[in-house]
C-alpha positions as CSV (number, residue, x, y, z in Angstrom):
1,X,-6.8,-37.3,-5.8
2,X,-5.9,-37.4,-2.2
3,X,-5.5,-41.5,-2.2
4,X,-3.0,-41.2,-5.0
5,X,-0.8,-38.4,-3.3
6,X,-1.0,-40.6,-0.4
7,X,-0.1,-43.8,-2.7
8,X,2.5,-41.3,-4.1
9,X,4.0,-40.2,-1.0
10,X,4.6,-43.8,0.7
11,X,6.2,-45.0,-2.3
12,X,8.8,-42.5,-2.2
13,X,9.5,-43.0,1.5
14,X,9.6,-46.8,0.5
15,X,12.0,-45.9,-2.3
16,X,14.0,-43.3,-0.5
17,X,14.8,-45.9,2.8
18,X,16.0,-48.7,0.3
19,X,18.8,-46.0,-0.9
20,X,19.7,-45.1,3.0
21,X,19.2,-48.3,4.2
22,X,22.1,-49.6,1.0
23,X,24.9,-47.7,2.8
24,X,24.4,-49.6,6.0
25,X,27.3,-49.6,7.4
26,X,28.1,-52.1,10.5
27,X,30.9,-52.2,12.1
28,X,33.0,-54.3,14.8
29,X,36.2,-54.0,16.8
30,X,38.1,-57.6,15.7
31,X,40.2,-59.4,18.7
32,X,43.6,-57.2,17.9
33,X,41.7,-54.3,18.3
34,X,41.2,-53.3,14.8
35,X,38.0,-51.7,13.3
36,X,36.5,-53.5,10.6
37,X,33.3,-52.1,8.5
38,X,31.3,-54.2,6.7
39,X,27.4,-54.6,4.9
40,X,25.0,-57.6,5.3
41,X,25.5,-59.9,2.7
42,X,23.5,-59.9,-0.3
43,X,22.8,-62.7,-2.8
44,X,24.5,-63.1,-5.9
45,X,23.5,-66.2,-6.9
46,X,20.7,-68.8,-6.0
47,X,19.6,-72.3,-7.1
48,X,18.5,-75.2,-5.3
49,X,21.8,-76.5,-4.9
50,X,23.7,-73.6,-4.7
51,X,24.0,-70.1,-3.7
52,X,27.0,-67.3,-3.0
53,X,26.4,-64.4,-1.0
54,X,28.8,-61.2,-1.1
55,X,29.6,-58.3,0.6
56,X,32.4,-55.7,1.3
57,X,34.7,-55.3,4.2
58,X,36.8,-53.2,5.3
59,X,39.9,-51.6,7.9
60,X,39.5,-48.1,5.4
61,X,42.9,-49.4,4.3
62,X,42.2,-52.4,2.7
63,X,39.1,-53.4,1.0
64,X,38.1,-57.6,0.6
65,X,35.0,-59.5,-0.8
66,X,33.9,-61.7,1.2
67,X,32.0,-64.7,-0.3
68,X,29.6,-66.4,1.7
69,X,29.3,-69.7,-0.4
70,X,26.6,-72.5,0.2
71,X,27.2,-75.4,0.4
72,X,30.7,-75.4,1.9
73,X,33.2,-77.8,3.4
74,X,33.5,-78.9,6.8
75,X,36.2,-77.0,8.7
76,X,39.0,-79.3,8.3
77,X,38.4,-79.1,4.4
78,X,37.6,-75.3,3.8
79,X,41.0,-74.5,5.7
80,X,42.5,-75.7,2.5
81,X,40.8,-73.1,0.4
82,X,44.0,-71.1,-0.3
83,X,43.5,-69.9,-4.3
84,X,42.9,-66.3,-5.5
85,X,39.2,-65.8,-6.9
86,X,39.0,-64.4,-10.6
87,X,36.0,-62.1,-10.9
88,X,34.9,-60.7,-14.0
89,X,33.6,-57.1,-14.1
90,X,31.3,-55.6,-17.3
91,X,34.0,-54.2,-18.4
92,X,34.8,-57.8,-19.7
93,X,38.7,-57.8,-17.7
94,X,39.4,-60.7,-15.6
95,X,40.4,-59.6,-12.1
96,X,42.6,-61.7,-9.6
97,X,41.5,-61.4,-5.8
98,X,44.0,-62.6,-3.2
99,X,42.8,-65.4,-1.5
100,X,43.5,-63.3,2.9
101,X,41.3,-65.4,5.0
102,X,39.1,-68.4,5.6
103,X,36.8,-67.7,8.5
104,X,33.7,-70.0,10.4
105,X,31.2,-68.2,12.4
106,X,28.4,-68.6,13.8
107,X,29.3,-71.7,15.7
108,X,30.1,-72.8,12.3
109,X,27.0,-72.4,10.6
110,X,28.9,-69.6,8.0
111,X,31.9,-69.9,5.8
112,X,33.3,-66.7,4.5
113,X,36.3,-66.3,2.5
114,X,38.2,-63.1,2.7
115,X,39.7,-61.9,-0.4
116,X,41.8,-58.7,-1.6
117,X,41.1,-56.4,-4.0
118,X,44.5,-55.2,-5.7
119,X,44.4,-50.9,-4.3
120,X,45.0,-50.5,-8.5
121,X,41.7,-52.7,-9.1
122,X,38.8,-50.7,-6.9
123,X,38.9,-48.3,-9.4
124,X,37.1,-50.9,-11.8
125,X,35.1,-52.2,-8.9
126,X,33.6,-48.6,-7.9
127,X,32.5,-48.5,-11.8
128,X,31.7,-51.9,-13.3
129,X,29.1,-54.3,-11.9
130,X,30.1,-58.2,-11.3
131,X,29.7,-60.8,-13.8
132,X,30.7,-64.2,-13.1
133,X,33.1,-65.4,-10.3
134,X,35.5,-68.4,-10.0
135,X,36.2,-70.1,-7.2
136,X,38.3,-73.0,-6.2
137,X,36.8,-74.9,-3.5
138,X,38.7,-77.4,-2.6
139,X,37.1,-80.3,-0.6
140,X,34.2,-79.7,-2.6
141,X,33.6,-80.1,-6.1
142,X,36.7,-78.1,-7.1
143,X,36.3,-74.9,-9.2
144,X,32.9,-73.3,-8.5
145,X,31.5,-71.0,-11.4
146,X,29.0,-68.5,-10.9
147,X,26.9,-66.0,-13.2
148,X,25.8,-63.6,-11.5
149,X,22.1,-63.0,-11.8
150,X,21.1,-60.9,-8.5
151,X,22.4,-57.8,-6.9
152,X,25.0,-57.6,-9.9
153,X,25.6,-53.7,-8.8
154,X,25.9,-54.6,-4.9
155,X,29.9,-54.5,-4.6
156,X,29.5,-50.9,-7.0
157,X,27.3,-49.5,-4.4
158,X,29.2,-50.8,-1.1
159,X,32.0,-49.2,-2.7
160,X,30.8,-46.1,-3.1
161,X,28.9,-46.0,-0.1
162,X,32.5,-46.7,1.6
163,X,33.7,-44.0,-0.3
164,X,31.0,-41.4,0.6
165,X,31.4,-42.4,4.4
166,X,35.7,-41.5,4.3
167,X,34.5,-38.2,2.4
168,X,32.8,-37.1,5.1
């Protein structure tokens, strides 16, 4: 009896420190001096030749996705990348991110394009989780599709978390 109350009590701490740790939020001060908040990445969408990574960022005025896409093109090429990403939500709507920035880090070993989401759209972000994603990646191989198979409720939650944090 005692084993499984001690079985029963380190699974709910395990549990209970996923849920804190998903409303991580980081933040850093950018060149101009401005705040930005953001959460680690997390997988959307994995193969062997392919995988996107997304996460929320943030100046609590404007909210982007950022898309951390693998492979991407060299520097020269993925300056081009210019196009609005369409993201489709479960509520089976279309949505039309402006493309904002194209950014290198890490000595250049990450691509991450900015994009905005319309202030009239995070209403349907906050309460639909991501389906499939379009991307034109010039330089590459064009228009990238994805289907969303992981972490489908990650932009929901950074949202919300977000939220919770400008609440307080």
């Amino acid at each position: 009896m005692k084993k499984i109350y001690l079985i029963t009590v380190f699974l709910s701490v395990i549990i209970s420190s996923k849920n804190f740790a998903q409303c991580d939020i980081k933040n850093r001060v950018l060149a101009d001096g401005t705040m930005e908040f953001y959460f680690e990445p997390a997988v959307f969408y994995t193969t062997k030749s392919k995988s996107l990574k997304i996460n929320i960022v943030t100046d609590k005025e404007n909210y982007f996705i950022a898309l951390q896409p693998t492979p991407f093109p060299s520097k020269k090429e993925g300056k081009k990348i210019k196009d609005d990403l369409i993201i489709e939500l479960a509520d089976t709507k279309k949505y039309k991110l402006t493309h904002y920035d194209t950014q290198y880090k890490n000595n250049d070993s990450i691509m991450q394009v900015l994009y905005l989401i319309d202030s009239n759209d995070i209403k349907a972000f906050l309460n639909f989780e991501a389906i499939t994603a379009e991307i034109n990646m010039q330089g590459t191989e064009f228009v990238r599709s994805y289907n969303f198979k992981l972490h489908k409720q990650a932009i929901m939650r950074q949202l919300a978390c977000v939220f919770k944090e400008e609440d307080k």
